[in-house]
C-alpha positions as CSV (number, residue, x, y, z in Angstrom):
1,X,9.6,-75.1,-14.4
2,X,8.8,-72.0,-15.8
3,X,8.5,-68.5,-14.1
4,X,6.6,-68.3,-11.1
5,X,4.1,-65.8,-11.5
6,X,4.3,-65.3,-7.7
7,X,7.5,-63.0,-8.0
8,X,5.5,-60.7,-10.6
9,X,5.2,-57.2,-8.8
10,X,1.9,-55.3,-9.1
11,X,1.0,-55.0,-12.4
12,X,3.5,-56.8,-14.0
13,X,2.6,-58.9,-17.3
14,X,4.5,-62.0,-18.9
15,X,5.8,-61.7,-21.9
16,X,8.0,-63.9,-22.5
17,X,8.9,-67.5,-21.0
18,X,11.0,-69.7,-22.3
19,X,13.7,-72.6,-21.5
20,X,16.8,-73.3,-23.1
21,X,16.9,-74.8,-26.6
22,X,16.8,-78.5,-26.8
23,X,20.3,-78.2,-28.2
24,X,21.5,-77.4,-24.7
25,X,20.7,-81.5,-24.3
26,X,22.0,-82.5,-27.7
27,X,25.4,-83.7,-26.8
28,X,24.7,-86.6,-24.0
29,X,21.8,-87.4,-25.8
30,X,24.4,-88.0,-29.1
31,X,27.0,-89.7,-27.0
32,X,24.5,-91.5,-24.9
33,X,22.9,-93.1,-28.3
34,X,26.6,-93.7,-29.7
35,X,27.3,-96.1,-26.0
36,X,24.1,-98.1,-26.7
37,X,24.6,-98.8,-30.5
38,X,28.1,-100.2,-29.1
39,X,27.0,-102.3,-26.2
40,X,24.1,-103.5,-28.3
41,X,26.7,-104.4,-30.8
42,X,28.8,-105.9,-27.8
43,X,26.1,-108.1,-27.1
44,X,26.0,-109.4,-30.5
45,X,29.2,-110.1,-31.4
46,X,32.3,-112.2,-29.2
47,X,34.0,-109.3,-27.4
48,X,36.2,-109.8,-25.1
49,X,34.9,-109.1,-21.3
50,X,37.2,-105.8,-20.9
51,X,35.4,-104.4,-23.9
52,X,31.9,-105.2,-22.4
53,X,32.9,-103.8,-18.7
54,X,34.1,-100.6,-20.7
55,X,31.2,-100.0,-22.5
56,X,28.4,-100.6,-19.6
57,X,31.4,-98.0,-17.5
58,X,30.7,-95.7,-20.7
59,X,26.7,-96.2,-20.7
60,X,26.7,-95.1,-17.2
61,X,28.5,-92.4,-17.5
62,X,26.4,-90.8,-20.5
63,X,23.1,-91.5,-18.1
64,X,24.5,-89.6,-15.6
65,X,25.7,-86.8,-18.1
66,X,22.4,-86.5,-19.8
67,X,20.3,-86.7,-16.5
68,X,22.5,-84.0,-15.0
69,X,22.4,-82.0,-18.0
70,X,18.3,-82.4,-17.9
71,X,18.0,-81.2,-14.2
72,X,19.7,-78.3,-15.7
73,X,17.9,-77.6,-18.7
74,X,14.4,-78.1,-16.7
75,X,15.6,-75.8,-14.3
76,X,16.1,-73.3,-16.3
77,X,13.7,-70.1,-17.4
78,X,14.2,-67.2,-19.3
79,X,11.8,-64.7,-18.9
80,X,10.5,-61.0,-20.2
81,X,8.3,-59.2,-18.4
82,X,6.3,-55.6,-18.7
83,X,9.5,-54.5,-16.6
84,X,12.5,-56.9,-16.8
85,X,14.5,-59.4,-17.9
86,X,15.4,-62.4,-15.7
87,X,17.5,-65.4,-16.3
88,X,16.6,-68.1,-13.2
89,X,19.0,-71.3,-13.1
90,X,19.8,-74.1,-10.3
91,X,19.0,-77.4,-9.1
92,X,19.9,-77.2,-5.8
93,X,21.0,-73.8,-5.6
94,X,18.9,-71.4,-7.3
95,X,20.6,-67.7,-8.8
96,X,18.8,-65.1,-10.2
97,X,19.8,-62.6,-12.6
98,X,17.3,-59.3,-13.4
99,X,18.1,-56.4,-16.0
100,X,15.2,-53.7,-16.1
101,X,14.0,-52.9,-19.3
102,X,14.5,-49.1,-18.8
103,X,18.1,-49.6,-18.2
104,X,19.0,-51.6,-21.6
105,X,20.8,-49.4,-24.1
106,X,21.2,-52.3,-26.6
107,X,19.8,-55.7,-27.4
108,X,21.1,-57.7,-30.4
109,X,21.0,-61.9,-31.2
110,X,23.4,-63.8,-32.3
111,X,23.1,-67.3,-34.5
112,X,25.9,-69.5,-36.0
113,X,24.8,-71.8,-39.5
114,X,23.7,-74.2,-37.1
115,X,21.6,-72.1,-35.0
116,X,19.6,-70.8,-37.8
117,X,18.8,-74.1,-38.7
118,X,17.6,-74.8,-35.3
119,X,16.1,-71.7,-34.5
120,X,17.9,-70.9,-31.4
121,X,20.6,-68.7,-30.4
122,X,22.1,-65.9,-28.2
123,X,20.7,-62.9,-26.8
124,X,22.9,-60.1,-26.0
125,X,22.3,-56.7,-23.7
126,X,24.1,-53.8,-23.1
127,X,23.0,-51.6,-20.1
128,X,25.1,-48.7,-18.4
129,X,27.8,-49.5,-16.0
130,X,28.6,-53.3,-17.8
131,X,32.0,-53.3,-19.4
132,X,30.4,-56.3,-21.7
133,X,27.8,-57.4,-23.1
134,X,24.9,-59.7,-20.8
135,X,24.8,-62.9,-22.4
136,X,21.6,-65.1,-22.8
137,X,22.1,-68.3,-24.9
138,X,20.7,-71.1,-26.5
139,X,17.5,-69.5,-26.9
140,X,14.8,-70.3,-28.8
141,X,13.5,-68.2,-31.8
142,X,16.0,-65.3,-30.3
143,X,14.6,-63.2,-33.0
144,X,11.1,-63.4,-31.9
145,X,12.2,-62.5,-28.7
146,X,14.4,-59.5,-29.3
147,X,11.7,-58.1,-31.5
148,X,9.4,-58.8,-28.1
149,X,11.8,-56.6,-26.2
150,X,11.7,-53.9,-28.1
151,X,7.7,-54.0,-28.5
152,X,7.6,-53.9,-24.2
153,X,10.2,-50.8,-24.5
154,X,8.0,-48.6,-26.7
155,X,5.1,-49.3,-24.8
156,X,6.9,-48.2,-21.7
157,X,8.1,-45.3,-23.6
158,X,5.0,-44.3,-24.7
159,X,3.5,-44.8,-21.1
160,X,6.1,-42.5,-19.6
161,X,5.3,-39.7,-22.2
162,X,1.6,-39.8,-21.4
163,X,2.0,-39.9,-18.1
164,X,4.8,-36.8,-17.6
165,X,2.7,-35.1,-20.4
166,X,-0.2,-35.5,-17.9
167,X,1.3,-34.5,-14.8
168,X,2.7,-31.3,-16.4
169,X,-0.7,-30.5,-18.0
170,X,-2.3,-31.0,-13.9
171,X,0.6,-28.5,-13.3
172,X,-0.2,-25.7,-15.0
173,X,2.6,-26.2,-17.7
174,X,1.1,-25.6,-21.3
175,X,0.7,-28.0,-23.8
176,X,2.8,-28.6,-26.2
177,X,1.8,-28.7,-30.2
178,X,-0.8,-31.0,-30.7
179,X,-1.3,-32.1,-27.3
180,X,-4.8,-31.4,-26.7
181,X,-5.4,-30.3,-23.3
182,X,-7.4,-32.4,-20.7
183,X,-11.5,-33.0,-20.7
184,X,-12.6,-29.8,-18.4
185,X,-9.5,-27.7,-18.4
186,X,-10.3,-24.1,-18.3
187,X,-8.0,-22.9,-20.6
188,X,-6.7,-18.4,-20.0
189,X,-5.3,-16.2,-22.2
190,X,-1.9,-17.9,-21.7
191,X,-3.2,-21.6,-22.4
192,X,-2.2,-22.8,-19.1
193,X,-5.1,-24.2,-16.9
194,X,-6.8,-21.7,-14.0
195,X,-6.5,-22.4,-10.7
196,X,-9.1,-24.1,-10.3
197,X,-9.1,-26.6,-12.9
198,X,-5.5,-27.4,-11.1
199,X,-4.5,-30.5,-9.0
200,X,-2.8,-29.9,-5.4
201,X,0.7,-30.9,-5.5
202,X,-0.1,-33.8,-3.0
203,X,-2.4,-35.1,-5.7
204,X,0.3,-34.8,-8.3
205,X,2.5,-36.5,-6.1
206,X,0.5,-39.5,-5.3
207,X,-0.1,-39.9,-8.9
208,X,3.4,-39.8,-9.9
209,X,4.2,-42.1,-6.3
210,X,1.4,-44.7,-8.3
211,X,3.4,-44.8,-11.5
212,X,6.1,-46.0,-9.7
213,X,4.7,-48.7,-7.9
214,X,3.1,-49.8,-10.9
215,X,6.4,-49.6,-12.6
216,X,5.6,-47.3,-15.3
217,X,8.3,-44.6,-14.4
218,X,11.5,-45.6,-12.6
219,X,12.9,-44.4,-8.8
220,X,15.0,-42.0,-10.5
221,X,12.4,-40.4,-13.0
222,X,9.8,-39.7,-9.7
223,X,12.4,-38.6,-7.5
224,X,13.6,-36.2,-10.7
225,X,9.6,-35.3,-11.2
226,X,9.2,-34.3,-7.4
227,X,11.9,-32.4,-7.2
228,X,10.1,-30.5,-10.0
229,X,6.9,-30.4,-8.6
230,X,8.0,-29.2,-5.0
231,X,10.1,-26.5,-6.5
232,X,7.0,-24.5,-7.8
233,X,5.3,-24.2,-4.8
């Protein structure tokens, strides 16, 4: 089950989806195949009836272990979107955990000997306001991954500084070095545009209001550009 694309907001892309590694099954899978080698072995040789209850009591019990350990691992999704991170889990109770992308500060893997081998591992976060680490694991290629994350975050990045450098350049504010000015911008003497190459605040506004929904800028960086838009009227 992987992630619906149903809860995708407006514009948002899929990066990443992934379940856990199929290590997350290994261990009823080993004991289940241990139990069978035994009753098969049972059935071979004279063992006394105790011994035969025991092991079919055994075999039961690694079904059960494995099958609840499957509904787990098929229920299970990690994804990385254009905006987030979210780690979905349940079989009869489904949780939800999100981390936006804007807010991570760190993001490092982690992979024993054996992991390596396998190609799986841990994802860790660090985001303000966590006193530790977010924890992702069993992963596969967590590499590939983390160097997925970061990819999304410069493209965000880069996104927000095209998008403020536009907004200030509709504003009258001049452009910096290198930046050339926008198509039709009637440039004065003090290499801000004129009036009327200028966009009304209201348009500035919706445009900045737009970003946001599409999730390009956050809540906090429009409210922060409105306030600097409204204060130059």
């Amino acid at each position: 089950m992987g992630y619906p694309t149903k809860l995708l907001n407006p514009g948002e892309q899929l990066a990443v989806d992934v379940r856990p590694h199929w290590k997350y099954l290994a261990g009823p899978a080993f004991a289940l195949i241990i139990v069978l080698a035994g009753a098969v072995a049972a059935l071979v040789e004279d063992v006394p009836q105790w011994a035969e209850l025991a092991l079919a009591g055994l075999l039961v019990v690694c079904v059960l272990w494995l099958a609840a350990r499957y509904a787990r691992w098929a229920t299970t999704s990690f994804a990385v979107t254009s905006e987030r991170l979210v780690l979905r889990k349940g079989v009869l109770r489904r949780t939800s955990r999100e981390i936006r992308l804007d807010s991570l500060t760190d993001i490092s893997c982690s992979q024993s000997l054996t992991d390596r081998l396998l190609r799986c591992g841990d994802i860790l976060l660090e985001s303000p306001g966590r006193d530790s680490q977010e924890v992702f694991p069993d992963l596969p290629r967590p590499v590939v991954i983390q160097n997925e994350i970061y990819r999304l975050l410069n493209e965000r990045r880069a996104m927000r500084g095209s998008a403020w450098q536009a907004a200030d350049s509709s504003a009258g504010v001049p452009p910096g070095p290198g930046v050339v000015p926008p198509a039709g911008a009637d440039m004065g003497g003090g290499g801000a545009p004129v009036a009327g190459g200028q966009q009304t605040v209201a348009d500035q506004l919706s445009q900045l209001d737009d970003l946001r929904r599409r999730g390009v800028i956050s809540r906090r960086e429009f409210a922060a550009k409105k306030a600097e838009l409204l204060s130059r009227m």
